[in-house]
C-alpha positions as CSV (number, residue, x, y, z in Angstrom):
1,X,0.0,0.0,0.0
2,X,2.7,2.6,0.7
3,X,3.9,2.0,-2.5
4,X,0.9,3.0,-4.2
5,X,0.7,5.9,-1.7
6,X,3.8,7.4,-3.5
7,X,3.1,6.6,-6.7
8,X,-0.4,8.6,-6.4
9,X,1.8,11.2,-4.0
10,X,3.9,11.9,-7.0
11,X,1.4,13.6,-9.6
12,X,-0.1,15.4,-6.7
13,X,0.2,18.7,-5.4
14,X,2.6,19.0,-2.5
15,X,-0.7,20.9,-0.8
16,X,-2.4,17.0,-1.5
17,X,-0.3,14.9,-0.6
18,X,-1.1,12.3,1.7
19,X,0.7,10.9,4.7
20,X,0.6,6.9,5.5
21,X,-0.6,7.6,9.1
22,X,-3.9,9.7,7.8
23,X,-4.3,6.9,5.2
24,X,-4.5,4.4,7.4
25,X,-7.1,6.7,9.8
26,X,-9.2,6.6,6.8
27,X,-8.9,3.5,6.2
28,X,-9.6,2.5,9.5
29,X,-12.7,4.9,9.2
30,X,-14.4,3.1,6.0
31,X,-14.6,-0.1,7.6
32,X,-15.8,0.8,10.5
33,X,-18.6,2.9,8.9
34,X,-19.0,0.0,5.7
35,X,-18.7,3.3,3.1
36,X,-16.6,5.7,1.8
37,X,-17.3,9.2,1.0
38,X,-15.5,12.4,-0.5
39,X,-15.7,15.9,-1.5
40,X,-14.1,17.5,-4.3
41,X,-10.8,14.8,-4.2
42,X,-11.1,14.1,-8.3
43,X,-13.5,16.9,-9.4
44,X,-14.3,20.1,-8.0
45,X,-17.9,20.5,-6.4
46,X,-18.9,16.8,-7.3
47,X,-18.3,13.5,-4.7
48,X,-18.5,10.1,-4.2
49,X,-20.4,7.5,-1.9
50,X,-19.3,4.0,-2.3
51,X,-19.8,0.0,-0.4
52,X,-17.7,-2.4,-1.3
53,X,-18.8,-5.3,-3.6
54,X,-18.4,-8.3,-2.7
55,X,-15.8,-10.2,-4.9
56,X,-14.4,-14.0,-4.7
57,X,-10.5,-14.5,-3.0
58,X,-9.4,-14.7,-6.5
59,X,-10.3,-11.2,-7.4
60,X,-9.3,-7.7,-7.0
61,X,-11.1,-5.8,-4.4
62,X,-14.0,-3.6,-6.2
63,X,-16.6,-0.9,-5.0
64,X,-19.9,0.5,-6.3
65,X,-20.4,4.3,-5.7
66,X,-23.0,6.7,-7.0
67,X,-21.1,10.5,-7.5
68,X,-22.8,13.7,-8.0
69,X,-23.0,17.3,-6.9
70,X,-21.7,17.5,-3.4
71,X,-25.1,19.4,-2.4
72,X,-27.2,17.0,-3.6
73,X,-24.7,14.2,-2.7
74,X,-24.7,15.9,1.0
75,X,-29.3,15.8,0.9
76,X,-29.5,12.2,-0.8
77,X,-26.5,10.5,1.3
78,X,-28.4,8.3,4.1
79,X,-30.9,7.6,0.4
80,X,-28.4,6.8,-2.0
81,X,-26.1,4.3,0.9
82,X,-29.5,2.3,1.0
83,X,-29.7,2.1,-2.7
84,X,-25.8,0.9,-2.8
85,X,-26.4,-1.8,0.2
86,X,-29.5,-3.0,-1.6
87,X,-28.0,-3.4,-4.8
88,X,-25.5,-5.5,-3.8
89,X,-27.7,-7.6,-0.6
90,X,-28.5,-10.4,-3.2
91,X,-24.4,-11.2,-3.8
92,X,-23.9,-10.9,0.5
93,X,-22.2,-14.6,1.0
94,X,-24.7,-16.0,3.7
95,X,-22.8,-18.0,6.3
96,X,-24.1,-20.2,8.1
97,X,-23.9,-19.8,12.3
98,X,-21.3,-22.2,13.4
99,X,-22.4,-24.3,15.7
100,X,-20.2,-25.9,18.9
């Protein structure tokens, strides 16, 4: 991952660069929440939200994100992570509960 960091580091501004430690914070903070969301990182005034898809062992980690306007983004948010998580509920791998 750190490589990647400096790769992506390296065609940004020095005013957007990322450190490794507030990576990992947001990071930490996407999983925890099961989203991710930005302002304005790739294009001005428009973001992102986005859930993880679920993908087999064999295959890259993917997400599906809706992007927008930030203000609408910001109004339709709660709307539009319910849309994501319903999309993808019918690929959820169902475990069974173990049993002792």
């Amino acid at each position: 991952m750190q490589q990647l960091l400096w790769r992506i580091n390296a065609e940004e501004e020095p005013d957007r660069r990322l450190q490794v430690g507030d990576l990992l914070k947001e990071l930490d903070l996407i999983r925890r929440e099961g989203y991710a969301y930005t302002e304005g990182m790739v294009t001005p005034h428009t973001g992102v939200i986005a859930v993880e898809m679920p993908t087999p062992p064999s295959q890259p980690p993917m997400a599906l994100g809706i992007g927008g306007p930030i203000d609408i983004l910001r109004q339709e948010k709660d709307r539009y992570l319910e849309l994501l998580r319903h999309a993808l509920q019918p690929y959820q791998v169902r475990r069974s509960p173990v049993r002792l």
